[in-house]
C-alpha distance (Angstrom), angle and dihedral (degrees) to the residues before:
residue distance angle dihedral
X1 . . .
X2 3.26 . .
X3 4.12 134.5 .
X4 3.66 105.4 -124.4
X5 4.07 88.7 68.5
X6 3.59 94.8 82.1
X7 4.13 99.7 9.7
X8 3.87 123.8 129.1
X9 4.09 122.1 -135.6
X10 3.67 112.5 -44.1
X11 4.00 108.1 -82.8
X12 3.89 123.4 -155.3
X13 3.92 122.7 -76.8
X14 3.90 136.4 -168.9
X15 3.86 107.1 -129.0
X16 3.92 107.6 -151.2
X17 4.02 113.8 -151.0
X18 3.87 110.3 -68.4
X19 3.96 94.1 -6.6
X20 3.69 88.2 -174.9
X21 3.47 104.8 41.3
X22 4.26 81.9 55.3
X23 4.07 94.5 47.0
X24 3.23 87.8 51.9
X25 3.76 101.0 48.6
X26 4.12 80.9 47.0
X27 3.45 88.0 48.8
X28 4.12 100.1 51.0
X29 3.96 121.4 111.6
X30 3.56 144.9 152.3
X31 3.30 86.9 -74.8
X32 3.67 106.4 51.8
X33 3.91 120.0 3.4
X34 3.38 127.7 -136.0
X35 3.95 99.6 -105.0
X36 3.94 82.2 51.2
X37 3.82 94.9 61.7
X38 3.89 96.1 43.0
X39 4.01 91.4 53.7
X40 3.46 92.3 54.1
X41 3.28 100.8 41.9
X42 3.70 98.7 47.8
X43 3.93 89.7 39.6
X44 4.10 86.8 53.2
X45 4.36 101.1 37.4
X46 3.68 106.5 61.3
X47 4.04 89.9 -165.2
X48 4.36 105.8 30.2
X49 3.67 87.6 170.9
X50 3.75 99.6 45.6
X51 4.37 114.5 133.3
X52 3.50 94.0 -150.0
X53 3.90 126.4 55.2
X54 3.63 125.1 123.7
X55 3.95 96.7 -138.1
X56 3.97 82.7 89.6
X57 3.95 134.4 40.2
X58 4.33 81.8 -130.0
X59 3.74 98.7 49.3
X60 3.86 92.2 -107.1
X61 4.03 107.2 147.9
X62 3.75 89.3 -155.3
X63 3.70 131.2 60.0
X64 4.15 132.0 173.5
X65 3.79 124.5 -145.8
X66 3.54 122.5 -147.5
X67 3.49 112.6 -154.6
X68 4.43 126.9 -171.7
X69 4.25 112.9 -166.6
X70 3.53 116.6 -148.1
X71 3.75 83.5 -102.2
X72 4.32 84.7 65.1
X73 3.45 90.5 -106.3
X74 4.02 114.6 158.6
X75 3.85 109.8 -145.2
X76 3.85 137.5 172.4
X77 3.27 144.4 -147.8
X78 4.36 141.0 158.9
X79 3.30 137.7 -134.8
X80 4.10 114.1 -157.0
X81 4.25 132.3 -170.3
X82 3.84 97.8 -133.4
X83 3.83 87.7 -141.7
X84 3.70 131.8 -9.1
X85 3.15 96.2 -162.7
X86 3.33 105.8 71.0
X87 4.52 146.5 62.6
X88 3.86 112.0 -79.3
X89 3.63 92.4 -109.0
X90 3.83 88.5 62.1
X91 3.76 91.3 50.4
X92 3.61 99.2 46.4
X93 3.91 93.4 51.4
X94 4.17 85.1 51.9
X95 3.49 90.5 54.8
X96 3.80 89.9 43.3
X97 3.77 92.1 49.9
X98 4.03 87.6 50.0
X99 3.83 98.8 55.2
X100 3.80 119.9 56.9
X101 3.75 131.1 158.8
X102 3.35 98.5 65.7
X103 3.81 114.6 158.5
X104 4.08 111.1 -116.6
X105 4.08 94.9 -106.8
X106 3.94 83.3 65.1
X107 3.56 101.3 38.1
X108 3.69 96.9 60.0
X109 4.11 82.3 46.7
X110 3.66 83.7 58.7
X111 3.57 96.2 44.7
X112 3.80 94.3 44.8
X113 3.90 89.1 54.6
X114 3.63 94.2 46.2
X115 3.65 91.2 60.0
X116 3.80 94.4 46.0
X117 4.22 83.7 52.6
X118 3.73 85.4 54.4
X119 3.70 98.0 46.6
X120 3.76 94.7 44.0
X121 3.84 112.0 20.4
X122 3.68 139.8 -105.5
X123 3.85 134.4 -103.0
X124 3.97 90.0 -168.2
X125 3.67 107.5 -24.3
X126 3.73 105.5 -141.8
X127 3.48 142.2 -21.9
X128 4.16 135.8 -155.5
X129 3.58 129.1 -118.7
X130 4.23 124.4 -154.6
X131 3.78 121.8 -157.4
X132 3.36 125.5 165.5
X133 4.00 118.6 -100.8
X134 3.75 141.2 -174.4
X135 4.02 82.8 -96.1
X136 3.61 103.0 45.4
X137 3.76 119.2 -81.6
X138 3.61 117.4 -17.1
X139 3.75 123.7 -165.1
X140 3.77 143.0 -121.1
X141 3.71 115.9 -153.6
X142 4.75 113.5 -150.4
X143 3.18 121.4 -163.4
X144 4.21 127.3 -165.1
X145 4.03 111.6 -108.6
X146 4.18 101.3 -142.7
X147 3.46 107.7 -127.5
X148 3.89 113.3 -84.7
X149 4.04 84.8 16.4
X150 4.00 99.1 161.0
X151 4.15 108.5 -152.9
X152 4.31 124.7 -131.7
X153 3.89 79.6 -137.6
X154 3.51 120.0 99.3
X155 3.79 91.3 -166.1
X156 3.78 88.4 60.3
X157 3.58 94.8 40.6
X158 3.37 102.2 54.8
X159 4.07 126.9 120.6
X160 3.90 112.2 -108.8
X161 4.30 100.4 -157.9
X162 3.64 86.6 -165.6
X163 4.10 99.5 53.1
X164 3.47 121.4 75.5
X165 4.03 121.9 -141.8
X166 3.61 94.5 -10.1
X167 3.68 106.5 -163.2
X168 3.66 115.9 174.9
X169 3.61 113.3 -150.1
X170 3.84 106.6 170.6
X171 4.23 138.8 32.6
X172 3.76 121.5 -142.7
X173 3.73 117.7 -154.9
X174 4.08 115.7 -176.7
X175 4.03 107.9 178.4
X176 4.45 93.2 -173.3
X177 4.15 87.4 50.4
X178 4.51 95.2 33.8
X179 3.82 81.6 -143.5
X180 3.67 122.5 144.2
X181 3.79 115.3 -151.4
X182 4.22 127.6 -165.5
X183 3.54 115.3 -165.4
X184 3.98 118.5 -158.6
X185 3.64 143.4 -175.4
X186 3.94 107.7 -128.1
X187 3.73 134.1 -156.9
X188 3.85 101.2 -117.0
X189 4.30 104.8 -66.2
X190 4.28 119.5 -120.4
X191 3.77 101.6 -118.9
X192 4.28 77.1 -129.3
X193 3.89 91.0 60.6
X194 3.56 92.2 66.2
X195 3.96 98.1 78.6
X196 3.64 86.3 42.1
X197 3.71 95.1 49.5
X198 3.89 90.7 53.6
X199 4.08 99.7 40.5
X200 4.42 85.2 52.3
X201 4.07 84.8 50.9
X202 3.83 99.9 42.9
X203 3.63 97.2 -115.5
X204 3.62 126.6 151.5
X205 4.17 105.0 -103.9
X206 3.80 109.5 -103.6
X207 3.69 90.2 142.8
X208 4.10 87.8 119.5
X209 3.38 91.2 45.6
X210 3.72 91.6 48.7
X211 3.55 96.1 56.5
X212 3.49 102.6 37.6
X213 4.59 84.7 57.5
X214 3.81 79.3 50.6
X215 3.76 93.7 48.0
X216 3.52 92.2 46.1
X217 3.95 97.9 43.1
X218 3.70 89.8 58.9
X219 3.82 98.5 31.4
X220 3.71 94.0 -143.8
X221 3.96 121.5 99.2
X222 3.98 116.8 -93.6
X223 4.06 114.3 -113.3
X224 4.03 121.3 -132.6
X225 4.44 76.2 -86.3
X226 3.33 123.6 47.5
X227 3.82 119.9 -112.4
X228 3.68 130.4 -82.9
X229 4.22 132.6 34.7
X230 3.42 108.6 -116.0
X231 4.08 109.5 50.7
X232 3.66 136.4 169.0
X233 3.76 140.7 -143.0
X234 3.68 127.6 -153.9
X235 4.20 122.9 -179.8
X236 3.89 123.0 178.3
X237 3.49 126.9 -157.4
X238 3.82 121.7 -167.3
X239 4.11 127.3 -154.6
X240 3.31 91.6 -69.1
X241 3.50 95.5 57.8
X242 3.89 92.5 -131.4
X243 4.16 106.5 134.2
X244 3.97 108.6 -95.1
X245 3.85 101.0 -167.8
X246 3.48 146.1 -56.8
X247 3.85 136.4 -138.5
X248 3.53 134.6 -151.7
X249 3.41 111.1 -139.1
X250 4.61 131.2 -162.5
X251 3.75 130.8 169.4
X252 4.03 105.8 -84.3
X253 3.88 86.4 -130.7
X254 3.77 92.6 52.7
X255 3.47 95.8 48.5
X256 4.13 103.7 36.0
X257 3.75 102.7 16.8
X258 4.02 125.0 -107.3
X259 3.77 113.7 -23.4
X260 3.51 101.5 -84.2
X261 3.72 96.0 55.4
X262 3.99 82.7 36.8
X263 3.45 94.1 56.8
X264 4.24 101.3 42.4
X265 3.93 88.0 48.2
X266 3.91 89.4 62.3
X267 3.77 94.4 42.2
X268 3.84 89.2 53.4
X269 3.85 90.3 44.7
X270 3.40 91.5 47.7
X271 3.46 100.2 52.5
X272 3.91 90.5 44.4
X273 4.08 92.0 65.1
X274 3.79 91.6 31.9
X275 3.73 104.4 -109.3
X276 3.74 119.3 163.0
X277 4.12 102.9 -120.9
X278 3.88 93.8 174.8
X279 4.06 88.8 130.4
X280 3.44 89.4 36.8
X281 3.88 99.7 55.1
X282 3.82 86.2 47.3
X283 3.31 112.5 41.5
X284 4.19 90.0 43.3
X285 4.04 85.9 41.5
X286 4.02 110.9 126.3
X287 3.58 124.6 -84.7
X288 3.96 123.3 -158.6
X289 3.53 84.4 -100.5
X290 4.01 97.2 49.7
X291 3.45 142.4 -82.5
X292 4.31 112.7 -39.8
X293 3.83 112.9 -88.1
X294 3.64 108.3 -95.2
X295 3.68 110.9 -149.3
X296 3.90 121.6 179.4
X297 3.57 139.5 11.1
X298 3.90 121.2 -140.9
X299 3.79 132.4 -167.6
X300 4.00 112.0 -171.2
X301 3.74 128.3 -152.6
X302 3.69 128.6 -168.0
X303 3.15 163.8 34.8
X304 3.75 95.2 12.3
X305 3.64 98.3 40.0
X306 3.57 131.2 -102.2
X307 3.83 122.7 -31.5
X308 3.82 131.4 175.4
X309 3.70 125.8 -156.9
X310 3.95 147.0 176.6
X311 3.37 132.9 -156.7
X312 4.01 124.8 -134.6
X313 3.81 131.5 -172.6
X314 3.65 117.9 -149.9
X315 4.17 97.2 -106.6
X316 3.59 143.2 31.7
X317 3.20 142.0 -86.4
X318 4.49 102.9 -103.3
């Protein structure tokens, strides 16, 4: 998920020397070293310094994801404007141009949603995701919903009883996984509709789990809703068309408190269930400006377990 779904007007940041270049060093692993990251990203983000794109509420064009498993695995991903500069429209058909090999199911999603951006506007059009992959990183191609954009898709269409004002906002396409993804802005979720949620999506019930991670994240008891105003709802569906998961997603400073108190109340957690927060610790680590901007929360359900994640731009906040 990424933070310019639900983010205000671009605020100030303070831009340490090569931000990128050091996010991505932070970011390195086994898995996907740091000169890796930077080529990609730089080949992919036409402006990696630019003050101004809506992908984050700081401007930052570039954001990581760290990721834990339920097995306490520490993963991460990015999420990157193609160019800030520029109208939706031209944005969107970057991000088209970047992600290929998508199976035909998604690309006449892609194409459907295109049109509707043509027809209606764009705010930014798309955007491109990077995970790592068994060949490198593979990529992830969003694209803006217009407001009152109905979907061909029945999947994507269909009524959740349990969801209040479900407004979906952005489309996720990933061609290596087949999965379709819907992302939604949600009226504020019962800590009940959970369960339900799940059971009407055929996903194994780790509702109690769930909320007892959330419970023990924020060390404070969960009311009959769960915490924070402005909430989002993912669900992905893979080739199949069986549900995949869905996360519930919160502003990290709404849920944790700014990002310094953000960022030592998921080291703490961490280290209290034993997750390895190496990337973490280094990629949230303080800059002379301040800790990184910390942007969303996001609590996965399904088919793999549970899974918790945080998104963090590449600056801070000035």
């Amino acid at each position: 998920m990424v933070v310019g779904l639900f983010a205000a007007t671009p605020v100030g940041f303070a831009a340490p020397p090569d931000a990128l270049s050091r996010a991505c060093r932070a970011a390195s692993g086994a898995d996907v070293p740091a000169d890796l990251w930077e080529r990609a990203l730089r080949a992919l983000c036409a402006s990696p310094e630019a003050q101004d794109s809506n992908l984050s509420a700081i401007g930052d064009p570039v954001e990581f994801q760290l990721l834990w498993t339920a097995a306490g695995e520490e993963q991460v991903r990015a999420t990157l404007d193609p160019d800030p500069g520029v109208s939706g429209a031209e944005r969107r058909q970057r991000a088209i141009a970047a992600v290929q090999d998508l199976h035909p199911a998604q690309r006449a999603l892609r194409d459907h949603v295109s049109a509707a951006q043509n027809a209606r506007g764009a705010r930014f059009g798309g955007w491109i995701g990077l995970r790592p992959g068994a060949t490198g990183l593979q990529r992830k191609l969003y694209l803006e919903l217009p407001a009152g954009y109905a979907a061909p898709s029945a999947l994507l269409s269909r009524r959740l009883p349990a969801v209040r004002a479900f407004n979906p906002v952005l489309l996720g396409l990933d061609p290596a996984r087949g999965q379709v993804e819907i992302y939604a802005a949600i009226a504020p979720l019962a800590r009940d509709a959970l369960a339900l949620l799940l059971a009407d999506l055929g996903l194994p019930p780790l509702a109690r789990d769930a909320l007892q991670l959330l419970t023990d994240l924020r060390d404070q008891s969960l009311r009959p809703v769960l915490p924070t105003h402005d909430q989002g709802l993912s669900i992905s569906w893979g080739r199949d068309e069986m549900a995949e998961a869905l996360t519930w997603y919160v502003h990290c400073d709404a849920l944790l408190g700014p990002a310094a108190q953000a960022r030592e109340s998921l080291l703490a957690f961490g280290r209290r269930r034993g997750w390895p927060m190496t990337r973490y610790s280094a990629l949230s680590a303080p800059l002379p400006g301040g800790i990184p901007w910390h942007g969303l929360i996001g609590l996965t359900l399904g088919r793999q377990g549970l899974a918790l994640s945080v998104t963090c731009a590449t600056r801070s906040q000035a």
